[in-house]
C-alpha positions in Angstrom: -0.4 9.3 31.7 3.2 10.2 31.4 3.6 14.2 31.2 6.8 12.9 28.8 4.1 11.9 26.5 3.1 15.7 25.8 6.2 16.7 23.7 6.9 20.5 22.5 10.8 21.7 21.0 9.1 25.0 22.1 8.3 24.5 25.6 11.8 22.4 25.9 13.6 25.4 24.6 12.1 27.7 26.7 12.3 25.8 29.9 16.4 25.1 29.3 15.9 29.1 28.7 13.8 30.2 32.1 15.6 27.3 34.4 18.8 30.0 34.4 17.1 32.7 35.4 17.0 33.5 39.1 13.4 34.1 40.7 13.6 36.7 44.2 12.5 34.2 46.5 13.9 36.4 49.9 11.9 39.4 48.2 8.9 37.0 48.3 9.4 36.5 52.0 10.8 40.0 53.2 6.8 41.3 51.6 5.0 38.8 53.2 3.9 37.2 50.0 5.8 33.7 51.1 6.2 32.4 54.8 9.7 32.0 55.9 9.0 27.7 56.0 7.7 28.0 52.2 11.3 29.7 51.9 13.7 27.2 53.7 11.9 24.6 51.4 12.0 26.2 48.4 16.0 27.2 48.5 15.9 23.3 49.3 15.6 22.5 45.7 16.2 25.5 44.1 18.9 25.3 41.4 20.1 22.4 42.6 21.5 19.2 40.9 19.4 16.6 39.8 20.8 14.1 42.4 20.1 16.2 45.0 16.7 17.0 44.2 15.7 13.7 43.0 16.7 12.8 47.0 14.4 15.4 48.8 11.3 14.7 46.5 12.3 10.8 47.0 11.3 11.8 51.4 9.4 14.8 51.0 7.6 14.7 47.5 3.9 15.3 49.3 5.0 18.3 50.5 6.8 19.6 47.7 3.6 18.9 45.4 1.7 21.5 48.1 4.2 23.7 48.1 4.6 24.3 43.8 0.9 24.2 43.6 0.0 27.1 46.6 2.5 29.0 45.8 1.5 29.1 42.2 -1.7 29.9 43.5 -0.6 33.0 45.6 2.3 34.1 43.1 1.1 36.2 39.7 4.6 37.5 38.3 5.4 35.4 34.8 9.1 34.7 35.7 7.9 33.2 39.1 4.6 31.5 37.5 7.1 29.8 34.8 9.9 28.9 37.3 7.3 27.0 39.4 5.7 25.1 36.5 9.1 23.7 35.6 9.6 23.0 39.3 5.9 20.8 38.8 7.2 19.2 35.6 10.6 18.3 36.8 8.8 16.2 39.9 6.5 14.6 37.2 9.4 14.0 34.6 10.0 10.1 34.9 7.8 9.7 38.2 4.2 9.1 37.4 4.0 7.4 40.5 4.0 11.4 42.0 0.9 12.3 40.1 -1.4 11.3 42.9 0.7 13.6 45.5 -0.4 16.8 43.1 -4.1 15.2 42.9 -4.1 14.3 46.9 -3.4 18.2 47.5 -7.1 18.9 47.5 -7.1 17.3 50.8 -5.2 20.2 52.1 -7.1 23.1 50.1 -10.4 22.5 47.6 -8.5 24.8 45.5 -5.8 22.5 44.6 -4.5 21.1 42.4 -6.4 22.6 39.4 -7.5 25.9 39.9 -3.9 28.0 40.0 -3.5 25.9 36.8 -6.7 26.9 35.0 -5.7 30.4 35.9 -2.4 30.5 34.7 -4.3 29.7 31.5 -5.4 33.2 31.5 -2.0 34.6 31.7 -0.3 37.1 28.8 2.3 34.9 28.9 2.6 31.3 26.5 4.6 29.6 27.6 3.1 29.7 31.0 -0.8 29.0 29.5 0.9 25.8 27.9 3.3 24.4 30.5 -0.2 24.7 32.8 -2.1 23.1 29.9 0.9 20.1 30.3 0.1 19.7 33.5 -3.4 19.7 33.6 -3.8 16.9 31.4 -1.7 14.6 33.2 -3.4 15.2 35.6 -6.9 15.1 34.2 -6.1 11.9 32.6 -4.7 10.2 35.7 -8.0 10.9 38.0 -10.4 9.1 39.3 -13.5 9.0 37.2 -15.3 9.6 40.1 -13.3 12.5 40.7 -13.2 13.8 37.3 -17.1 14.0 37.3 -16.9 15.9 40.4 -14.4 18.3 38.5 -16.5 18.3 35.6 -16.5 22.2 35.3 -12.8 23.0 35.4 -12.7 20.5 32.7 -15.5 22.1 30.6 -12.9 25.6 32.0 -9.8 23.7 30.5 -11.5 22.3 27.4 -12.8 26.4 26.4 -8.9 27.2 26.4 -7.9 24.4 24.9 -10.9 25.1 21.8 -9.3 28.7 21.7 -6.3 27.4 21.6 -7.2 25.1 18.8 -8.9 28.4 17.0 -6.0 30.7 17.2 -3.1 31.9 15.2 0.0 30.1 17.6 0.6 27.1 15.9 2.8 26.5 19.3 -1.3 26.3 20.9 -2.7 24.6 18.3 0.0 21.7 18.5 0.3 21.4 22.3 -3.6 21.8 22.7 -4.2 18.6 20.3 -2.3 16.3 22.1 -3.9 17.5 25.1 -6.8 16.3 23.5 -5.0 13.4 22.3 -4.8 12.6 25.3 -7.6 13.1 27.4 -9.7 11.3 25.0 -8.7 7.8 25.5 -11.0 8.3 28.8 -14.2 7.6 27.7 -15.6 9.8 30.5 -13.8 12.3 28.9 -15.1 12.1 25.7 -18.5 13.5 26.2 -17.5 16.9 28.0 -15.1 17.2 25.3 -18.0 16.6 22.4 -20.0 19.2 24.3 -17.5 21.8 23.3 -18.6 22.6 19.8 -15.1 24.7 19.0 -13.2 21.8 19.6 -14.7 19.2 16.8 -14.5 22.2 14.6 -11.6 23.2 15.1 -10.4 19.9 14.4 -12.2 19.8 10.8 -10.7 23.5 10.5 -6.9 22.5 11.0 -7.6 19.5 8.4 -9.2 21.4 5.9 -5.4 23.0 5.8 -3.0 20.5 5.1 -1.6 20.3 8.4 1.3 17.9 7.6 1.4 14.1 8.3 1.7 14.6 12.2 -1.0 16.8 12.7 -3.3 15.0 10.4 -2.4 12.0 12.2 -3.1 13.7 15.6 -6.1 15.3 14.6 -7.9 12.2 12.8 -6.8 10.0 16.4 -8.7 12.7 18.3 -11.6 12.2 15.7 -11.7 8.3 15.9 -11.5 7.9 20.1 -14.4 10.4 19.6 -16.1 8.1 17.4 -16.1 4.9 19.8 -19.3 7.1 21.1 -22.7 6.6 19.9 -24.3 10.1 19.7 -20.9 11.5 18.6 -21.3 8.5 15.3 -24.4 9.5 14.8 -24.1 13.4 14.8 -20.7 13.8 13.7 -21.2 14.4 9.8 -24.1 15.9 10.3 -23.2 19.0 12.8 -19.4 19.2 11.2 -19.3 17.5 7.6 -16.4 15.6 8.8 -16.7 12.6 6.4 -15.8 14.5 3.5 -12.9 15.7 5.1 -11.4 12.9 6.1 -11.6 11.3 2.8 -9.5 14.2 1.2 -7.0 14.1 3.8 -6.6 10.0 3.8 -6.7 10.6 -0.1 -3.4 12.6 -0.2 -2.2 11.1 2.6 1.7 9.6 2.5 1.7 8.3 6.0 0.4 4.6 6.6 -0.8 5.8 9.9 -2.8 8.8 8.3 -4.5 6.2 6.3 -4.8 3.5 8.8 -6.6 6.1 11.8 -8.9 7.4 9.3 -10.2 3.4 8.3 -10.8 3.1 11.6 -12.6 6.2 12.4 -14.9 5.2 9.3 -15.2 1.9 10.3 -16.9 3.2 13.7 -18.9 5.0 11.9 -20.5 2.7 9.2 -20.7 0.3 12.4 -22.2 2.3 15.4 -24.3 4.9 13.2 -24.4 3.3 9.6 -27.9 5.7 8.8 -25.9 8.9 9.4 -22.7 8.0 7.6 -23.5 6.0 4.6 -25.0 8.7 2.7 -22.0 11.2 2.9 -19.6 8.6 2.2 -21.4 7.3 -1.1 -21.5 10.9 -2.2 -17.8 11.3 -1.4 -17.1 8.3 -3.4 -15.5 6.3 -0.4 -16.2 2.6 -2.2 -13.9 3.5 -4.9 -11.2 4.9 -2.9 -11.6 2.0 -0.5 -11.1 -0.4 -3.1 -8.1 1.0 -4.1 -6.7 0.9 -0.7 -7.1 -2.9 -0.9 -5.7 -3.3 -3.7 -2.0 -1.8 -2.1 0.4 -3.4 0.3 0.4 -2.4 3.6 2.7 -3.5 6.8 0.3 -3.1 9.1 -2.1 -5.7 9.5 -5.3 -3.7 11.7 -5.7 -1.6 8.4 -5.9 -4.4 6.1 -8.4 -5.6 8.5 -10.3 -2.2 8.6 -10.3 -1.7 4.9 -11.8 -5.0 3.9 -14.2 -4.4 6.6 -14.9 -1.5 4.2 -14.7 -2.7 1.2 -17.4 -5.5 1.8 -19.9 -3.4 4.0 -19.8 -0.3 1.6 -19.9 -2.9 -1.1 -23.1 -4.7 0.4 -24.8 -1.8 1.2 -24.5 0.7 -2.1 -25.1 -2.8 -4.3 -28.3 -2.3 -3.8 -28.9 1.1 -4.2 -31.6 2.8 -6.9 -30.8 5.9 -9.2 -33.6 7.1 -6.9 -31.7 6.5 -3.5 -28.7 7.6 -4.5 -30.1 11.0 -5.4 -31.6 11.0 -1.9 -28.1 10.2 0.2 -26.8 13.2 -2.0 -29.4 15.4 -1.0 -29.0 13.7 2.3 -25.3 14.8 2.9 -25.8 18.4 1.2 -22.9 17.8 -1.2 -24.5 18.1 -4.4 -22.6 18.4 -7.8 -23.4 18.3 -11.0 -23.7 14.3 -11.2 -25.4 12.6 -14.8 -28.8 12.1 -12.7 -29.6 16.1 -12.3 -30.0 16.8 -15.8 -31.5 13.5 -16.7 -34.9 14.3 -17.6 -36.0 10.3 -17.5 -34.8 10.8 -13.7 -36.6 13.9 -13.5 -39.8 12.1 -15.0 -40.0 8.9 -13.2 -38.9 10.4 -9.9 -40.0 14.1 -9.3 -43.3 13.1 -7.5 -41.5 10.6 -5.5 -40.0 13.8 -3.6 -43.8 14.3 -2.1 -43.6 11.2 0.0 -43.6 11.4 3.5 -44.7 14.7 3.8 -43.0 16.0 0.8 -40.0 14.9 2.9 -37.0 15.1 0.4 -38.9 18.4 -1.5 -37.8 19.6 2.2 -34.5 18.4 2.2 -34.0 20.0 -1.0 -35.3 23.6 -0.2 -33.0 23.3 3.3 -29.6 22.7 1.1 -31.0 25.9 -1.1 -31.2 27.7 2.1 -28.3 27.0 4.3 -25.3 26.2 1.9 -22.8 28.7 0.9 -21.6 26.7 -2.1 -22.1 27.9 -5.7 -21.9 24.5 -7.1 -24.5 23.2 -4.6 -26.9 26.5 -4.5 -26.4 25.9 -8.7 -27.6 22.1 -8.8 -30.0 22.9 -6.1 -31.5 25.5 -8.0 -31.4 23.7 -11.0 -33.4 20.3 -9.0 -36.0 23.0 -8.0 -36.9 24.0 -11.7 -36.5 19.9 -12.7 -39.3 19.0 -9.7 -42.2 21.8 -11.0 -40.8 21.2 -14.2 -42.3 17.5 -14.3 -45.0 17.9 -11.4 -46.9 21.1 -11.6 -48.7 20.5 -9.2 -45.3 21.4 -6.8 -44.9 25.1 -7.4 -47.4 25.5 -4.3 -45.1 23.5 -2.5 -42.4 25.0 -3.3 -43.4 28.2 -2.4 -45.1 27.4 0.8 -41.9 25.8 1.7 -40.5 29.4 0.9 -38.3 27.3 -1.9 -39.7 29.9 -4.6 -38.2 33.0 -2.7 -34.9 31.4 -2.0 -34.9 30.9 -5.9 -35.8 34.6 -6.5 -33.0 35.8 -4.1 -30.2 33.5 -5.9 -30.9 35.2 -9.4 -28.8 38.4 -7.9 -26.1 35.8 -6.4 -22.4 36.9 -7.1 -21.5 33.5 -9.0 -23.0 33.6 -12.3 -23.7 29.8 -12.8 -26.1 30.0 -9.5 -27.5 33.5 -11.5 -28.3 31.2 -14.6 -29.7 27.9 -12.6 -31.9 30.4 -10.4 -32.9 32.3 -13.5 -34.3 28.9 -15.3 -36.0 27.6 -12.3 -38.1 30.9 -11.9 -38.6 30.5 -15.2 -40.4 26.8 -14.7 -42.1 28.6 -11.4 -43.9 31.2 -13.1 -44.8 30.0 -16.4 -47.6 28.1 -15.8 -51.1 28.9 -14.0 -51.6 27.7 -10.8 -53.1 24.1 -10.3 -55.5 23.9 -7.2 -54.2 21.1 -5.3 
């Protein structure tokens, strides 16, 4: 990849800002830090125009790629460190052909090219962490795949800053790590190490939960789709980060086409590669309908027409033949329950409460595990509420319930801060003491 393709008005600003600073190279020397040949080669290029440095990289660029990268390696002021990434940049500006002269430097010394680079991540200094971030992904993304596997830990090293970068307060991080990511994930051998980095997909559900702007949202939902071209990512994705309901918000108040058009597509992996995982979340999120009203709008490009039909008649074919019953079980299935007309139906309640005993009691599970581990009022209210509903109409279930520890849970949420999940609790304990036990 082109390093031209990694684009920052901060680092621009700050390189036009550092080039005019002068860096003690004879100080270097006269302490032994640089050799006197490291010297006569640097003053070579040093502040010199274009023209003449474009010539000596044109004879000596193999040389000059050693050079930057050891002395980076040996040199630990922050002036110096961000003098010497420029120097690296300026060779790679318009020359991609020189990115295998910075990779062929491990032939010279194992340490090279990437670990002065992963270190100058560490530095106090930001712009020096994300010039070296710059760089590394050009060069991650121009390696060999055999290489790169080789290399696999000072990815997994680079893809820990990058997740903290994602994480922290600098939106200046947060912009330039994405398109790194951006950009090392149209390798599909990348993809994996970067899934294996938790931080990252959260972060990336984290910056969209925010209304990033158009831009980022676009970014962010690319990173998202490449990642879903991989099975286990399809088919884990909702489930470890509750992304689907995300990404309907975002494309929901989208303005930009290609907001719109990226998440389609990400969704469209998903109904295709892991349609088991997916479906549920996106019927509870109310995708069809939303779908159906992208079709319905004129669009200039044509791969989102495409995708959204694609949509439209898989969602379509799939829901269409959907129970009451089943849909009750994708909601409890994606953990996003609200207060929906089939939760206080007591016909529902009546026909269908036993039917949560099948399979081992299997949904009556799935029920009590939403009751547990969700943090939402709304949810803990209608959760609670389902509880009360289930021994309500099968008695026979408050033994279940509370050797699935569902009756303590219950207990606990009658002291919880929101007063809606105080009420809901209170009447299911109600329903779960009232009657005698029924020996089973």
């Amino acid at each position: 990849m082109s390093i031209s393709l990694l684009s920052s008005a901060y680092l621009d600003e700050n390189s036009a800002r550092i080039r005019s600073k002068l860096v003690p190279w004879e100080g270097y020397q006269r302490a032994d830090l640089i050799t006197l040949e490291e010297l006569a080669l640097i003053k070579k290029v040093d502040r010199q125009p274009k023209a003449k440095y474009e010539s000596v990289l044109l004879s000596e660029g193999k040389t000059y790629a050693s050079l930057y990268l050891s002395l980076l390696k040996k040199l630990q002021r922050p002036d110096t460190m961000q003098c010497l990434l420029i120097l690296i940049t300026d060779a790679l500006q318009d020359h991609d052909e020189r990115i295998p002269l910075f990779l062929q430097t491990s032939e010279v010394d194992s340490d090279l090219p990437y670990a002065p680079l992963l270190r100058a991540l560490d530095a106090q200094d930001e712009f020096v962490q994300l010039k070296a971030a710059q760089i590394l992904t050009v060069l991650l993304s121009s390696a060999e795949p055999t290489s790169l596997r080789v290399r696999s830990q000072q990815l997994q090293i680079f893809l820990n800053a990058l997740s903290s970068f994602i994480q922290g307060s600098s939106s200046n991080k947060r912009d330039i790590a994405v398109q790194c990511l951006e950009s090392l994930l149209s390798r599909p051998d990348c993809r994996q190490e970067v899934w294996r980095i938790p931080k990252v997909i959260a972060g990336f559900a984290d910056i969209l939960k925010h209304s990033p702007g158009p831009q980022m949202s676009y970014q962010v939902a690319f990173c998202l789709w490449l990642l879903s071209f991989e099975q286990n990512v399809a088919e884990k994705i909702n489930k470890d980060y509750d992304i689907i309901p995300v990404l309907v918000e975002v494309a929901q108040s989208a303005v930009k086409e290609k907001v719109i058009r990226v998440i389609a597509a990400t969704f469209r992996n998903l109904v295709t590669k892991a349609p088991a995982a997916n479906l549920p979340a996106m019927l509870v999120c109310q995708l069809l309908p939303f779908v159906k009203n992208l079709a319905a709008r004129k669009w200039s490009d044509d791969d989102i027409i495409e995708d959204v039909l694609f949509l439209r008649e898989e969602l379509n074919t799939r829901f269409q033949s959907l129970t009451t019953y089943d849909e009750y079980v994708s909601e409890l299935a994606s953990g996003h329950l609200s207060w929906t007309p089939v939760h206080e139906s007591d016909d529902f309640w009546k026909e269908n409460a036993t039917r949560l005993n099948d399979n081992d009691h299997e949904q009556l599970k799935t029920l009590i595990r939403v009751l547990k581990e969700s943090t939402d009022p709304t949810v803990l209210a209608v959760a609670a509420h389902d509880v009360g509903q289930y021994v309500k109409h099968y008695e026979r279930g408050k033994k279940a319930v509370a050797d699935l520890s569902g009756k303590g849970r219950v207990m606990e949420l009658m002291t919880h801060p929101n007063s809606d999940v105080r009420y809901r609790a209170l009447l299911s304990v109600q329903q779960l003491v009232s009657q005698p036990w029924v020996t089973l």
